[in-house]
N, CA, C and O atoms as a Maestro MAE file, in Angstrom:
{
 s_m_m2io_version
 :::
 2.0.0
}

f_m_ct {
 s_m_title
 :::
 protein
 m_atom[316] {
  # First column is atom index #
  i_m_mmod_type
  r_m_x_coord
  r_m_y_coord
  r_m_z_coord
  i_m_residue_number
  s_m_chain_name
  s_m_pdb_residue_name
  s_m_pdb_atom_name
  i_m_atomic_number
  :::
  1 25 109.329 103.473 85.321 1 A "UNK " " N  " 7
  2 3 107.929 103.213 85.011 1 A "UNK " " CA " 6
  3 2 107.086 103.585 86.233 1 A "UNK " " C  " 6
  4 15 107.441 103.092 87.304 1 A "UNK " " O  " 8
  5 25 106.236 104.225 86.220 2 A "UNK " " N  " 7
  6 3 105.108 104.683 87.063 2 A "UNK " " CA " 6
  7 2 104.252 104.051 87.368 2 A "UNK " " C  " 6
  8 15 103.392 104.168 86.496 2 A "UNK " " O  " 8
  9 25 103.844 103.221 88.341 3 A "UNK " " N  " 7
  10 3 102.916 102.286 88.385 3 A "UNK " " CA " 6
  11 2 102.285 102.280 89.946 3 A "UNK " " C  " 6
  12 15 102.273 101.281 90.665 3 A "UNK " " O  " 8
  13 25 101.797 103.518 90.295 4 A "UNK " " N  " 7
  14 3 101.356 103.779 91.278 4 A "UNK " " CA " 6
  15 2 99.672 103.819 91.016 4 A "UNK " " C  " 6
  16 15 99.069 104.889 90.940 4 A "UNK " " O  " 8
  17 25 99.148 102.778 90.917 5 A "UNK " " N  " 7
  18 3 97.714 103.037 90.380 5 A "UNK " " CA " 6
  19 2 96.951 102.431 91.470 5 A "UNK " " C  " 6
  20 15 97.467 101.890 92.448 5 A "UNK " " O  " 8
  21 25 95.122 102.602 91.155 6 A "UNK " " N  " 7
  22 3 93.891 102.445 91.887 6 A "UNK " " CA " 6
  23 2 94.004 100.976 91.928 6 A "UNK " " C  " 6
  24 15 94.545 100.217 91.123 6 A "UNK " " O  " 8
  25 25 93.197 100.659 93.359 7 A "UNK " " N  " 7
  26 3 93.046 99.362 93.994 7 A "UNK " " CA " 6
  27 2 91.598 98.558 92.980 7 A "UNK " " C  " 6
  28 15 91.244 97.381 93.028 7 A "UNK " " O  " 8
  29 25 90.944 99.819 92.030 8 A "UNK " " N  " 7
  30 3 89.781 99.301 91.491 8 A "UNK " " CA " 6
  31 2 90.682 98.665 90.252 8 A "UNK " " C  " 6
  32 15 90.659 97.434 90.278 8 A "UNK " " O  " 8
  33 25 91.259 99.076 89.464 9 A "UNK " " N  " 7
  34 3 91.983 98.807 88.381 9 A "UNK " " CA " 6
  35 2 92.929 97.376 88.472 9 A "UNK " " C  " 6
  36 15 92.961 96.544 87.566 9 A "UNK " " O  " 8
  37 25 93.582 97.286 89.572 10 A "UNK " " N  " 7
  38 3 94.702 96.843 90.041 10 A "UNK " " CA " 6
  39 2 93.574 95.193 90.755 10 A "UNK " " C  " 6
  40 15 94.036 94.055 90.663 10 A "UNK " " O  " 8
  41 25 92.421 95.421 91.274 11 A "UNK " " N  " 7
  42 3 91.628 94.062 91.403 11 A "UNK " " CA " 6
  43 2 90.684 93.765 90.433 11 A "UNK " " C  " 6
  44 15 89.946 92.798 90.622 11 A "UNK " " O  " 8
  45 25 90.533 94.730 88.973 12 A "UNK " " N  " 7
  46 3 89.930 93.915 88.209 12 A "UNK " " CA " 6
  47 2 90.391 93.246 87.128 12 A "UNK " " C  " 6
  48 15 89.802 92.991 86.078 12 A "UNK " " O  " 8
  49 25 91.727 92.927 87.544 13 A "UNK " " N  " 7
  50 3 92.768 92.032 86.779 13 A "UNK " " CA " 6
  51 2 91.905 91.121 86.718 13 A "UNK " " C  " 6
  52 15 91.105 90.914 87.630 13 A "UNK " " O  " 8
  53 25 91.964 90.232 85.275 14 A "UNK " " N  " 7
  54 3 91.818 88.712 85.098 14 A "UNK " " CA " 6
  55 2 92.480 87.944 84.837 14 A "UNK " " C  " 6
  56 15 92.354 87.115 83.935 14 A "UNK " " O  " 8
  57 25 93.600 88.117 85.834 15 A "UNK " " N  " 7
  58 3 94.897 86.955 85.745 15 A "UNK " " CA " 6
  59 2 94.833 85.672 86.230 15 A "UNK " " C  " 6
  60 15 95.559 84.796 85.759 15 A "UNK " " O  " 8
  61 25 93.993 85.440 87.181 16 A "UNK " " N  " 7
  62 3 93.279 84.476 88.318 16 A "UNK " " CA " 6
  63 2 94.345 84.690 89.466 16 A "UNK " " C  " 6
  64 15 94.063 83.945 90.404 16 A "UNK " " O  " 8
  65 25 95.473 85.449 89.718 17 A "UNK " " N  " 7
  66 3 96.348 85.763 90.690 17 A "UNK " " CA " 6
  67 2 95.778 86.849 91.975 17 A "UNK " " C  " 6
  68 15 95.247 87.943 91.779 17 A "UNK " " O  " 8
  69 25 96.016 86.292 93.143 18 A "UNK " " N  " 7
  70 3 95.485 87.231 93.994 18 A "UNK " " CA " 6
  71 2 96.199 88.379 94.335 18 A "UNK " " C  " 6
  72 15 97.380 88.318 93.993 18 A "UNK " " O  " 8
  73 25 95.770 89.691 95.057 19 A "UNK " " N  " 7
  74 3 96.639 90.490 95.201 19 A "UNK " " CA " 6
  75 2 97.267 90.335 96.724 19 A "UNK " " C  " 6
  76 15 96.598 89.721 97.555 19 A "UNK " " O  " 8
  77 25 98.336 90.797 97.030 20 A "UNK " " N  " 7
  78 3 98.447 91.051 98.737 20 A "UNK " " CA " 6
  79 2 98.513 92.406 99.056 20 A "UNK " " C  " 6
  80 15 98.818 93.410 98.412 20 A "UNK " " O  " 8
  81 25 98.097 92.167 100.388 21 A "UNK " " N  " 7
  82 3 97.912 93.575 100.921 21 A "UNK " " CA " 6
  83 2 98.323 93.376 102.038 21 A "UNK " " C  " 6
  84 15 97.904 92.572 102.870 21 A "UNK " " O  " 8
  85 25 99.505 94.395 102.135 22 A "UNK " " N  " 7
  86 3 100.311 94.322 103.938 22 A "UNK " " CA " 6
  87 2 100.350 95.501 104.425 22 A "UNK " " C  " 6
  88 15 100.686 96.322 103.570 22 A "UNK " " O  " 8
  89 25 100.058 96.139 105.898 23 A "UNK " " N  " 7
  90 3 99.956 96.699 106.587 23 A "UNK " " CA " 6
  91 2 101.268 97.464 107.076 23 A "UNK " " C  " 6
  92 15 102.244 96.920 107.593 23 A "UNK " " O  " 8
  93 25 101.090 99.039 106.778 24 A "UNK " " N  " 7
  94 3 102.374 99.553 107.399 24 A "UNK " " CA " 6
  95 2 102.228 100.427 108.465 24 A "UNK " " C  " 6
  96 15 101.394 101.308 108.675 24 A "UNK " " O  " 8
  97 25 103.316 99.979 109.193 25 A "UNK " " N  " 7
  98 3 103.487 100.884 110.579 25 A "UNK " " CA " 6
  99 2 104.039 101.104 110.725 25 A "UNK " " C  " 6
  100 15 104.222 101.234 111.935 25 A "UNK " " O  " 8
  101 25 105.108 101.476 109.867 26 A "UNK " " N  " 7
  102 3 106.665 102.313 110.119 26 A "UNK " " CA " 6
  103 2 106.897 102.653 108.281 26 A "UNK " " C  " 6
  104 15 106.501 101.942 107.358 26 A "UNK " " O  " 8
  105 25 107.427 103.563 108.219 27 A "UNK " " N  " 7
  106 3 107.568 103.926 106.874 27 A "UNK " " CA " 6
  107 2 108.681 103.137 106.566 27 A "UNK " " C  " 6
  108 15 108.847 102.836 105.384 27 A "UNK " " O  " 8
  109 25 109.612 102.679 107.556 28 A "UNK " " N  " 7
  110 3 110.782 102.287 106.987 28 A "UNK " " CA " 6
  111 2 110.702 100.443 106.404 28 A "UNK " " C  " 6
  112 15 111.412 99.476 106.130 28 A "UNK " " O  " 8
  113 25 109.376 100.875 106.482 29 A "UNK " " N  " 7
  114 3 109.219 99.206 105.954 29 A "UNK " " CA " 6
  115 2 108.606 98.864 104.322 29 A "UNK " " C  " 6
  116 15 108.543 97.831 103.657 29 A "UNK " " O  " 8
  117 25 108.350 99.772 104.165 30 A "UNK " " N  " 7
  118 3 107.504 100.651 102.845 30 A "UNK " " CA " 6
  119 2 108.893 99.700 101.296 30 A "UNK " " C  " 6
  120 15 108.882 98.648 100.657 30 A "UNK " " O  " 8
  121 25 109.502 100.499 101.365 31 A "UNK " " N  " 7
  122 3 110.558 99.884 100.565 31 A "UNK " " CA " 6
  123 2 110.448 98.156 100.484 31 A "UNK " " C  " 6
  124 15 109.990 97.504 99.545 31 A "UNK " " O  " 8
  125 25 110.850 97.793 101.395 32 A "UNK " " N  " 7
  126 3 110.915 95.903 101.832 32 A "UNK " " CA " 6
  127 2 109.104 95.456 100.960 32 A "UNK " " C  " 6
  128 15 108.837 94.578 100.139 32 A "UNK " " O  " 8
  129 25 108.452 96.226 101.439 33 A "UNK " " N  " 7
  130 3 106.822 95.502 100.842 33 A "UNK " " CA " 6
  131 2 106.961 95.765 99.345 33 A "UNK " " C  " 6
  132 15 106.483 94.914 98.594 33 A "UNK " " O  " 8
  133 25 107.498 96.733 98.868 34 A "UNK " " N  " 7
  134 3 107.240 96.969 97.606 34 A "UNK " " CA " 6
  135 2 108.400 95.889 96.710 34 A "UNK " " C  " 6
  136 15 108.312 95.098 95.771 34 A "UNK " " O  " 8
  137 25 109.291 96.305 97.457 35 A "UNK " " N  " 7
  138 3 109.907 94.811 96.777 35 A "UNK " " CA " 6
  139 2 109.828 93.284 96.789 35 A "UNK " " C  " 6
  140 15 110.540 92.490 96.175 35 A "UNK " " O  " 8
  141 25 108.877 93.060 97.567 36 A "UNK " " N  " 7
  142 3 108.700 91.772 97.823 36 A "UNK " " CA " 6
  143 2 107.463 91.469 96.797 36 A "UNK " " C  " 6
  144 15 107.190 90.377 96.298 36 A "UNK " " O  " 8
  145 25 106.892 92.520 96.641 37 A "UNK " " N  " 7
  146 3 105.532 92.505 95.289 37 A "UNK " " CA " 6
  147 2 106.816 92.459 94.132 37 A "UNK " " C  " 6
  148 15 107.047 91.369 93.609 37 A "UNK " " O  " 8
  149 25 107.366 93.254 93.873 38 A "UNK " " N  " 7
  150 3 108.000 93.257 92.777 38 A "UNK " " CA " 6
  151 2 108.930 91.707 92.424 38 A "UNK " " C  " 6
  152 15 109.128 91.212 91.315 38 A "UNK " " O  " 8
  153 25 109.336 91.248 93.630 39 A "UNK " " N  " 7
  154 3 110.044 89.881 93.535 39 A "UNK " " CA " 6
  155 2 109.475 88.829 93.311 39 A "UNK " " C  " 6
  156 15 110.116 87.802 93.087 39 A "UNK " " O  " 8
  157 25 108.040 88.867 93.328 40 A "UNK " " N  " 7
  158 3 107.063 87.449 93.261 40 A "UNK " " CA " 6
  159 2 106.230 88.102 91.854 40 A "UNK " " C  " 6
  160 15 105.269 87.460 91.430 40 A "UNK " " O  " 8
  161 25 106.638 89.400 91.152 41 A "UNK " " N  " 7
  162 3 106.088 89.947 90.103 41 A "UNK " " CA " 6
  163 2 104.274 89.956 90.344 41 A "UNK " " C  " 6
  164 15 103.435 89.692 89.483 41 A "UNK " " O  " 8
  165 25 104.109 90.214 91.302 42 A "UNK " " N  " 7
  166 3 102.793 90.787 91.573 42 A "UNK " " CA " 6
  167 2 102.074 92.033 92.220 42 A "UNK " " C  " 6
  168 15 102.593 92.602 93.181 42 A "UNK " " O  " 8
  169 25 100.728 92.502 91.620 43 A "UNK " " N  " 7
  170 3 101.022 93.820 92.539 43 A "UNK " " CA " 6
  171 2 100.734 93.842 93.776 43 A "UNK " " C  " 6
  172 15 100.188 92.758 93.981 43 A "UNK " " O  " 8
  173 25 100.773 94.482 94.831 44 A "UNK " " N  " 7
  174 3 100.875 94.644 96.246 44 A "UNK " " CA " 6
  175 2 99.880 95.914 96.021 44 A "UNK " " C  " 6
  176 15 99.558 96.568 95.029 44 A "UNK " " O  " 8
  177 25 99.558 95.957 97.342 45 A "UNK " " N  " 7
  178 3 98.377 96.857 98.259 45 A "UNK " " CA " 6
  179 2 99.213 97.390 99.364 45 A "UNK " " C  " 6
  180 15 99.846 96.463 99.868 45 A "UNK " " O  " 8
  181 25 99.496 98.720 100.025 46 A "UNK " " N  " 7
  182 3 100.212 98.892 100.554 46 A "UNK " " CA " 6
  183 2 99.042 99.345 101.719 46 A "UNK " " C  " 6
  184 15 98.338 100.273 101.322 46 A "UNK " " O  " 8
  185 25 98.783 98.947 102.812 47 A "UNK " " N  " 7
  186 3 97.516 99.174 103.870 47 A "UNK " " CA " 6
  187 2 98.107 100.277 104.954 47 A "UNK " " C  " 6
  188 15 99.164 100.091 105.557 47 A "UNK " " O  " 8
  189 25 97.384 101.303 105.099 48 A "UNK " " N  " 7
  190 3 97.917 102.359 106.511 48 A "UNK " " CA " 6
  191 2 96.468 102.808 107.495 48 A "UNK " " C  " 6
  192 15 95.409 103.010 106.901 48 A "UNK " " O  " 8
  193 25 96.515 102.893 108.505 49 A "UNK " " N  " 7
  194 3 95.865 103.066 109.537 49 A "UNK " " CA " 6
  195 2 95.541 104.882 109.053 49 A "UNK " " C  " 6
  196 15 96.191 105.586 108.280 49 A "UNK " " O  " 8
  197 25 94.726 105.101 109.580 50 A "UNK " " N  " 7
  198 3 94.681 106.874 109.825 50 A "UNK " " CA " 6
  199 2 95.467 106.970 110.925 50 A "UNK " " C  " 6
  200 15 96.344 107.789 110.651 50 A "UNK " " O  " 8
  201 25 95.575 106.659 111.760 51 A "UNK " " N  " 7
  202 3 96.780 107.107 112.713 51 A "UNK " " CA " 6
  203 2 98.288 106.514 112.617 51 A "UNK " " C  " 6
  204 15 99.196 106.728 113.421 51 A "UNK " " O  " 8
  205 25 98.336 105.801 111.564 52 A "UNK " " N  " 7
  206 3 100.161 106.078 111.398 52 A "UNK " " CA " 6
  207 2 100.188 106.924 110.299 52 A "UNK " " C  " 6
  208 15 101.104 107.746 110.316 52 A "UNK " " O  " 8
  209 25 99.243 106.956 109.102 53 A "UNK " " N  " 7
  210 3 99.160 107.936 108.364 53 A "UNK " " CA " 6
  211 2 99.445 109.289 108.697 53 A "UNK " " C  " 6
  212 15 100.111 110.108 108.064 53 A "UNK " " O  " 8
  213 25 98.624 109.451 110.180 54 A "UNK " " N  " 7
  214 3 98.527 111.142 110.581 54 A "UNK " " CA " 6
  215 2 100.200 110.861 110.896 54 A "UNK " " C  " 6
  216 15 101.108 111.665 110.684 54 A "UNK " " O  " 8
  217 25 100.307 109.655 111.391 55 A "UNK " " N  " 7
  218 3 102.026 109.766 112.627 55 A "UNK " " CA " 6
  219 2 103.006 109.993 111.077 55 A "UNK " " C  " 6
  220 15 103.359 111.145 110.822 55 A "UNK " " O  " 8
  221 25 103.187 109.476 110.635 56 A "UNK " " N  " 7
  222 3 103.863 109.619 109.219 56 A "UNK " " CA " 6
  223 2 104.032 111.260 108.643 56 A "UNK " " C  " 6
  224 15 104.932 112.098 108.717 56 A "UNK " " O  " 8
  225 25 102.795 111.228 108.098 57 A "UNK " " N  " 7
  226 3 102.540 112.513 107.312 57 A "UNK " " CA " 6
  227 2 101.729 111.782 106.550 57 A "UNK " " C  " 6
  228 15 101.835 110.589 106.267 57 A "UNK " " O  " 8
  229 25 101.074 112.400 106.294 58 A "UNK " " N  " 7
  230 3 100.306 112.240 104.558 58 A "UNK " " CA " 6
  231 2 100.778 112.398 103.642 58 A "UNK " " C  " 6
  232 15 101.116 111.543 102.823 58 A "UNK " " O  " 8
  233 25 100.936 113.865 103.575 59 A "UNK " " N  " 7
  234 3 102.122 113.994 102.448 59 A "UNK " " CA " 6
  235 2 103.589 113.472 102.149 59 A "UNK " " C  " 6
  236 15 104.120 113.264 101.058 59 A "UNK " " O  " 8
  237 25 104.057 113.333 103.341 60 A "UNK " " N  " 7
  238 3 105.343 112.145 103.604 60 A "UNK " " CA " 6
  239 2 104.789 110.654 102.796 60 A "UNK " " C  " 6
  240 15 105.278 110.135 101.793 60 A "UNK " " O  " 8
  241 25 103.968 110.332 103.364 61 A "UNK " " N  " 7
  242 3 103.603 108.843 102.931 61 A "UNK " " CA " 6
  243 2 103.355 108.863 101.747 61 A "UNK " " C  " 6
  244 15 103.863 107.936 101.115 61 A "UNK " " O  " 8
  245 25 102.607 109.754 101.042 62 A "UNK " " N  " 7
  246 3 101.940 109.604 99.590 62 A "UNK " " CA " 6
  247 2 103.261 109.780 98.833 62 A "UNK " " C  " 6
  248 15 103.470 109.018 97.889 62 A "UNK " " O  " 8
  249 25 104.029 110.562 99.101 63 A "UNK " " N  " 7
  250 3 105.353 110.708 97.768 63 A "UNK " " CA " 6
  251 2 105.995 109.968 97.969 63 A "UNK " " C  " 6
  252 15 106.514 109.468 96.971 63 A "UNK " " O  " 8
  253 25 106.501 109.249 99.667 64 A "UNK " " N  " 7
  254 3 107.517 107.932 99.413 64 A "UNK " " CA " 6
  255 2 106.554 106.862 98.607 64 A "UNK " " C  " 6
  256 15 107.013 106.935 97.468 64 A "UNK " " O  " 8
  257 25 105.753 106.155 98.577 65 A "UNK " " N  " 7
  258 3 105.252 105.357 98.580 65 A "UNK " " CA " 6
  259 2 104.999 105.636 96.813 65 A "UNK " " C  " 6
  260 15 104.997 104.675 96.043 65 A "UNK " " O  " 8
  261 25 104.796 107.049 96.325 66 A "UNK " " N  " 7
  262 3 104.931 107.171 94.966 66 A "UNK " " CA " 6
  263 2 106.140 107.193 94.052 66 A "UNK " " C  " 6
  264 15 106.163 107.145 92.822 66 A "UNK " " O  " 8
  265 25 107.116 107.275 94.896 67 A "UNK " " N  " 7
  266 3 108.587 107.787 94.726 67 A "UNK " " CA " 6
  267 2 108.566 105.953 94.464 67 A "UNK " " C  " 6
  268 15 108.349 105.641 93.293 67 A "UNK " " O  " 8
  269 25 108.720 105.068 95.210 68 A "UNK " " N  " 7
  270 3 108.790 103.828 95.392 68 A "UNK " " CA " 6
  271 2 108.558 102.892 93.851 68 A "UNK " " C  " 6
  272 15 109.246 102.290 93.027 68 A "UNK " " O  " 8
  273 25 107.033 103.253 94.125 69 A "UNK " " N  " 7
  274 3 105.927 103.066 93.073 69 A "UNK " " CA " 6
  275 2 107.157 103.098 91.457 69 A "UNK " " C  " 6
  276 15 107.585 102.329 90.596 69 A "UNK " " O  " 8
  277 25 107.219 104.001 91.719 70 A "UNK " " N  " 7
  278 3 107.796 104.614 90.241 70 A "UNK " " CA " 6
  279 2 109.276 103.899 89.851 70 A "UNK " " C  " 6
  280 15 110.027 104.175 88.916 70 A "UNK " " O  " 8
  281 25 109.424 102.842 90.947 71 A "UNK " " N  " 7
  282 3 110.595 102.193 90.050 71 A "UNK " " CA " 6
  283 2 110.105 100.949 90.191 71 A "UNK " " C  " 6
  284 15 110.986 100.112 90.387 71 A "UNK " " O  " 8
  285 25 109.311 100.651 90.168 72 A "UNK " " N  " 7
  286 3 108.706 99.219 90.387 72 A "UNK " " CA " 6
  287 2 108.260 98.680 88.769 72 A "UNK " " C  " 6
  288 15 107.817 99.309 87.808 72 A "UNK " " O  " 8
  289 25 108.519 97.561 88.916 73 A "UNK " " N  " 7
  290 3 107.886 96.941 87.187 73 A "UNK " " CA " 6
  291 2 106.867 95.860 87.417 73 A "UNK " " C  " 6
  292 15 106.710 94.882 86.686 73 A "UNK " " O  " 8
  293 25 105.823 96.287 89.103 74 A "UNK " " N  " 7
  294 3 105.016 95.419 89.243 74 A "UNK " " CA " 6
  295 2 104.019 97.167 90.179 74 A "UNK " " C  " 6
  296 15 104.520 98.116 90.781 74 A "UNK " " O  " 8
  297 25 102.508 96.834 89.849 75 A "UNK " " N  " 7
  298 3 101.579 97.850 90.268 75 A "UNK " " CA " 6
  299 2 101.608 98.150 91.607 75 A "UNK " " C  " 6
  300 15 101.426 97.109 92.238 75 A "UNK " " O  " 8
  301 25 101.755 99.112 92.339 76 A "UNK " " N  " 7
  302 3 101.734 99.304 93.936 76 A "UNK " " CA " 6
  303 2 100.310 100.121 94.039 76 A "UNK " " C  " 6
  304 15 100.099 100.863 93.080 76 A "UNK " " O  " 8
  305 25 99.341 100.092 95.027 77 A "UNK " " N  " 7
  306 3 98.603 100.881 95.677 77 A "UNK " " CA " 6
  307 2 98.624 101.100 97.042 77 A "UNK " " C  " 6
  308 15 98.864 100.164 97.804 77 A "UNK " " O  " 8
  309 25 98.383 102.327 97.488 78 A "UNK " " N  " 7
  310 3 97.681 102.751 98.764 78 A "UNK " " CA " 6
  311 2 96.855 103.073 98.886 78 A "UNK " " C  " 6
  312 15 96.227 103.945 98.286 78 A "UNK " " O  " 8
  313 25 96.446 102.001 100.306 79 A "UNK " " N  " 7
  314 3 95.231 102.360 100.939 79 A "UNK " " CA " 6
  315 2 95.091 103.034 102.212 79 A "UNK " " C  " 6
  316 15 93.972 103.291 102.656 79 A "UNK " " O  " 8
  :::
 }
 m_bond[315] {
  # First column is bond index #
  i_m_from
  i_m_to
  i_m_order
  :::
  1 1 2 1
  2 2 3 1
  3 3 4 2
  4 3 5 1
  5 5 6 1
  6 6 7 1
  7 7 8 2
  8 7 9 1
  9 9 10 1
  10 10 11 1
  11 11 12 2
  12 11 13 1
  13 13 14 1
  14 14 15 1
  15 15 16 2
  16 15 17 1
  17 17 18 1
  18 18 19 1
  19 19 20 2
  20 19 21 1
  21 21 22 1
  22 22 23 1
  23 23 24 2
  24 23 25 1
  25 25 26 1
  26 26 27 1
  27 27 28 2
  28 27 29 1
  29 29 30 1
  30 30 31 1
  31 31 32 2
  32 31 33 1
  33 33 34 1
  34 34 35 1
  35 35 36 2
  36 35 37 1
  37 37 38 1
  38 38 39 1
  39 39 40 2
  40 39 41 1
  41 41 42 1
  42 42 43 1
  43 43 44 2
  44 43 45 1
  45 45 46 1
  46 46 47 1
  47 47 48 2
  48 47 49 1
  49 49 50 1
  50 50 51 1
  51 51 52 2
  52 51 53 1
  53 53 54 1
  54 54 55 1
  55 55 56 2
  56 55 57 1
  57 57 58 1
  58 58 59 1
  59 59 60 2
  60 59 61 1
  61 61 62 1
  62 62 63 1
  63 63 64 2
  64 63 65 1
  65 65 66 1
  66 66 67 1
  67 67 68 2
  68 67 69 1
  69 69 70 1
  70 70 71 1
  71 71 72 2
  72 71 73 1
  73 73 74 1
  74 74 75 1
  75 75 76 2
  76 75 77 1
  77 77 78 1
  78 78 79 1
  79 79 80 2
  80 79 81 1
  81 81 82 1
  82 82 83 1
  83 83 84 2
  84 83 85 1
  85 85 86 1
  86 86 87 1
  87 87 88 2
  88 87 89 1
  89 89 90 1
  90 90 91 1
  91 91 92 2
  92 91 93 1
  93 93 94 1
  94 94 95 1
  95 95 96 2
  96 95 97 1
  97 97 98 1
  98 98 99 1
  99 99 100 2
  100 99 101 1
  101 101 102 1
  102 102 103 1
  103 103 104 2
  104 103 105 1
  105 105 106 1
  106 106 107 1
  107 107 108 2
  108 107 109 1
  109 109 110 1
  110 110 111 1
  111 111 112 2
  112 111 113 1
  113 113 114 1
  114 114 115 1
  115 115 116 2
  116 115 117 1
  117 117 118 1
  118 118 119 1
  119 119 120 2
  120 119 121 1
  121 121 122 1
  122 122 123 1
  123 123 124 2
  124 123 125 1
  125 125 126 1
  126 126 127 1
  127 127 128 2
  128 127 129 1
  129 129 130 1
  130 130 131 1
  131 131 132 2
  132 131 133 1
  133 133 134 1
  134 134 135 1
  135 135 136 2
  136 135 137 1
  137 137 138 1
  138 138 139 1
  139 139 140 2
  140 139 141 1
  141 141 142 1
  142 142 143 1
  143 143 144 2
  144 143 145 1
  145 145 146 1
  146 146 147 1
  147 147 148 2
  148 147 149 1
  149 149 150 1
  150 150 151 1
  151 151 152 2
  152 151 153 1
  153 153 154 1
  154 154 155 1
  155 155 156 2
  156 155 157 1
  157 157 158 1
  158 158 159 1
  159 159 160 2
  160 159 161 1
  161 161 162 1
  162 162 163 1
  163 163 164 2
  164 163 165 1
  165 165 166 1
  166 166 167 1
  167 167 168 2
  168 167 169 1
  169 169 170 1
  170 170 171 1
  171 171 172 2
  172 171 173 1
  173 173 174 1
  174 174 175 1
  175 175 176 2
  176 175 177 1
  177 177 178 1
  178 178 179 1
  179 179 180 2
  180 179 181 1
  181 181 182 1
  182 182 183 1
  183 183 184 2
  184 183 185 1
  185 185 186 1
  186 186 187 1
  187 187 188 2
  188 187 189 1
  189 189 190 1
  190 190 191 1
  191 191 192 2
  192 191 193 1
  193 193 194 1
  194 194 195 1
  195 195 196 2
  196 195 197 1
  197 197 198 1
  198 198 199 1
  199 199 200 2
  200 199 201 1
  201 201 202 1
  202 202 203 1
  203 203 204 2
  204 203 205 1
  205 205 206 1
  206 206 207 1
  207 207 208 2
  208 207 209 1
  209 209 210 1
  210 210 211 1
  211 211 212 2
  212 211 213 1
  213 213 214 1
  214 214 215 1
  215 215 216 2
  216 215 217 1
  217 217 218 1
  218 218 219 1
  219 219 220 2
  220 219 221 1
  221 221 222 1
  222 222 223 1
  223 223 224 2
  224 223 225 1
  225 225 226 1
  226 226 227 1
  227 227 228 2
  228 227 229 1
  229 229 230 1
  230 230 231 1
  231 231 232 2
  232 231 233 1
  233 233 234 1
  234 234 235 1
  235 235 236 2
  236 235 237 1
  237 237 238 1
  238 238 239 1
  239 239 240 2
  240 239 241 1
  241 241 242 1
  242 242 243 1
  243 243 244 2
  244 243 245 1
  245 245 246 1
  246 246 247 1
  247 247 248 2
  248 247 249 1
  249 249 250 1
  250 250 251 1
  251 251 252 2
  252 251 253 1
  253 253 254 1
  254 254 255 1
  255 255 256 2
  256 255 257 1
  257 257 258 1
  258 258 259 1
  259 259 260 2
  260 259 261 1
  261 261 262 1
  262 262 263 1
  263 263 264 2
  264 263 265 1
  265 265 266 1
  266 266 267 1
  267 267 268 2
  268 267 269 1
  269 269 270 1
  270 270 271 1
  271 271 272 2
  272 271 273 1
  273 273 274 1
  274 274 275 1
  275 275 276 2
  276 275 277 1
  277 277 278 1
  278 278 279 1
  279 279 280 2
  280 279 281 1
  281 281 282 1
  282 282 283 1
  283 283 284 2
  284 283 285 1
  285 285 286 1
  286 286 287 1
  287 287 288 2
  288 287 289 1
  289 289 290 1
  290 290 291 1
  291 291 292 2
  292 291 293 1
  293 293 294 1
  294 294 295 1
  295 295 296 2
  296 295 297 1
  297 297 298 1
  298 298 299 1
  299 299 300 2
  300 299 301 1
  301 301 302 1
  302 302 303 1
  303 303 304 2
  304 303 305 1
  305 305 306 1
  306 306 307 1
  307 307 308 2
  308 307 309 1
  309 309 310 1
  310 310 311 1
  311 311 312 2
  312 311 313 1
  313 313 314 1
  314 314 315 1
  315 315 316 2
  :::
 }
}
């Protein structure tokens, strides 16, 4: 399931549940956040700096993080 969607969509839930949003600074942590949304069955916000972004890749970051996304049975975004 594909569930890599917008932070607008994804906060105008009316579940009364909040979202979290955690901060990455190593890609290798990317995996661990997405499952920890998926384990409390809520969606997660995945937060990146422009400079670990640039340190990463962009394009690195956007397909793991979509690659991720796509086995999840709870909504992931990046910001």
């Amino acid at each position: 399931m594909y569930l890599y969607e917008s932070m607008e969509r994804m906060l105008s839930r009316k579940d009364g549940r909040g979202v979290g949003a955690f901060n990455i600074h190593l890609m290798e942590v990317i995996p661990a956040m997405a499952r920890a949304g998926a384990e409390a069955g809520a969606p997660i916000i995945l937060q990146v700096s422009v400079g670990t972004a640039a340190y990463i890749g962009y394009d690195l970051l956007s397909a793991l993080v979509q690659k991720i996304a796509s086995g999840m049975d709870t909504p992931v975004a990046l910001h």
